[in-house]
C-alpha atoms as an extended CHARMM CRD file, in Angstrom:
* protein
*
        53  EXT
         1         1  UNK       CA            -30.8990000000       -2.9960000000       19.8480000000  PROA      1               0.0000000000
         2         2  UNK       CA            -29.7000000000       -2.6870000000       16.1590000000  PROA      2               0.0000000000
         3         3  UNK       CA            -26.9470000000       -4.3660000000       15.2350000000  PROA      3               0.0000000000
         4         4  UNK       CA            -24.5150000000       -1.7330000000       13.3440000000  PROA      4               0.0000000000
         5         5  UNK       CA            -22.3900000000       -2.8890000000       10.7650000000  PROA      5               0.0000000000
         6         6  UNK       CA            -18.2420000000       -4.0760000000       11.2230000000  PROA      6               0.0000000000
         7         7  UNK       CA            -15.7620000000       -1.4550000000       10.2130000000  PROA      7               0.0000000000
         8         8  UNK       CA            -13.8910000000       -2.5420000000        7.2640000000  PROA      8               0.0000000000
         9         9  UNK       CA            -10.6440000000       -4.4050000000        8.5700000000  PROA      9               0.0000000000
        10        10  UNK       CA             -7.1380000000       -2.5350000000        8.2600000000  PROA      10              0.0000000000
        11        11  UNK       CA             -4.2780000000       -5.7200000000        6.8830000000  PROA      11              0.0000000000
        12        12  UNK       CA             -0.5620000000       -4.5480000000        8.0540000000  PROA      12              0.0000000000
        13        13  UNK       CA              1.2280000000       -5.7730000000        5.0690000000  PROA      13              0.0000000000
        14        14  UNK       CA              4.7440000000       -7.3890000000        5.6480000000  PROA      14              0.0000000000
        15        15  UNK       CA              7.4060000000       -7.6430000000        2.7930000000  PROA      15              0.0000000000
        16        16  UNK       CA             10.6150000000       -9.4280000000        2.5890000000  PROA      16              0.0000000000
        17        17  UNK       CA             12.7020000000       -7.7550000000        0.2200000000  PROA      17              0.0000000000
        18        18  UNK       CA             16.2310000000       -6.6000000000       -0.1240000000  PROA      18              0.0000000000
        19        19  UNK       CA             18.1440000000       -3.3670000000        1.0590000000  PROA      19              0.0000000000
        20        20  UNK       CA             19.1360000000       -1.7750000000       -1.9270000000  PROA      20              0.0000000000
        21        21  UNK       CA             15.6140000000       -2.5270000000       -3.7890000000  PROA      21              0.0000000000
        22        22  UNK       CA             14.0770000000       -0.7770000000       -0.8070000000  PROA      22              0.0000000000
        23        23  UNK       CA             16.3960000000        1.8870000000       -0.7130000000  PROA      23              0.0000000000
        24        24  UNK       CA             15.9390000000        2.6070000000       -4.5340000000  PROA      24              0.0000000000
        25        25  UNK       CA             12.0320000000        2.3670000000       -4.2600000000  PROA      25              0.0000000000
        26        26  UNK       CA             12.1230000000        4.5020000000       -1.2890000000  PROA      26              0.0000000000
        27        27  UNK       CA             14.5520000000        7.5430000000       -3.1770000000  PROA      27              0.0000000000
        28        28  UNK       CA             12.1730000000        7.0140000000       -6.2350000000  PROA      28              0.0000000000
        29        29  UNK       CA              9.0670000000        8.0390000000       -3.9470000000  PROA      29              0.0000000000
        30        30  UNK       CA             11.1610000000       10.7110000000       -2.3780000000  PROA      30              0.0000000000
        31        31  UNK       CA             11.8730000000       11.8410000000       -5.9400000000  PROA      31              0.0000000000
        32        32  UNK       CA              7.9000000000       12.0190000000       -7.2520000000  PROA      32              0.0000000000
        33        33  UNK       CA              7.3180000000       13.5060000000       -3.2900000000  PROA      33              0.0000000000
        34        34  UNK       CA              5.4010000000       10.5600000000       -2.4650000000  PROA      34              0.0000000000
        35        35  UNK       CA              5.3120000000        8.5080000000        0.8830000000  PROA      35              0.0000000000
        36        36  UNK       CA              6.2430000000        4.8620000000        0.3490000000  PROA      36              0.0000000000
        37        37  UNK       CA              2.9230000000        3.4890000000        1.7560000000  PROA      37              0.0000000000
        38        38  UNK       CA              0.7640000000        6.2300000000       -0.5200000000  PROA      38              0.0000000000
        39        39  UNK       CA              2.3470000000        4.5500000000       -3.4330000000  PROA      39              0.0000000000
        40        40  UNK       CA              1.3570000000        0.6140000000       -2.1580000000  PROA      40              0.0000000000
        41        41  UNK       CA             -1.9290000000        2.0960000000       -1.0490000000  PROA      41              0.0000000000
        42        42  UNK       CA             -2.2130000000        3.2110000000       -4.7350000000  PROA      42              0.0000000000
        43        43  UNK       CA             -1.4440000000        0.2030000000       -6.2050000000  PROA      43              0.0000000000
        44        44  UNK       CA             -4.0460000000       -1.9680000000       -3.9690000000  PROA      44              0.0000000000
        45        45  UNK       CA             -6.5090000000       -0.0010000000       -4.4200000000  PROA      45              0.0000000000
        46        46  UNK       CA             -6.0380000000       -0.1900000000       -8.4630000000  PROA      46              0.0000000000
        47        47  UNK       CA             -5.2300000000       -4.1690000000       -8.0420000000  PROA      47              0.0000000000
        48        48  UNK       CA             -8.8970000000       -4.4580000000       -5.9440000000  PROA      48              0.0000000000
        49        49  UNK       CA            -10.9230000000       -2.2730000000       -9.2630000000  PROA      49              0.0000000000
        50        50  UNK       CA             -9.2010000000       -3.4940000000      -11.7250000000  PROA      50              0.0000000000
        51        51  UNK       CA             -7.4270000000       -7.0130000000      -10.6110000000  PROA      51              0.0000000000
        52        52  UNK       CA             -4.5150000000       -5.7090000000      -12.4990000000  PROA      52              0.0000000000
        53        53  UNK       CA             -1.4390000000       -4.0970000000      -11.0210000000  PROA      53              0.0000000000
């Protein structure tokens, strides 16, 4: 049998941060009509080509 290869591994990412950061980061993404985790998604995926956020 041929061994197939893994599925690239999904990370839940947990953040401890304060209300009214949140809530401003959340109305910001509202504002642009983006969804919160589009915008972290975003950024990781720049951080992982580039190293830079």
């Amino acid at each position: 049998m041929a061994a197939t290869p893994k599925a690239p591994q999904k990370m839940r990412l947990d953040y401890n941060i304060d209300r009214p950061t949140y809530d401003s980061f959340v109305r910001a993404c509202q504002s642009k009509g983006y969804a919160p985790n589009i915008i972290v998604e975003r950024l990781m995926r720049r951080y992982i080509e580039t190293g830079q956020v």
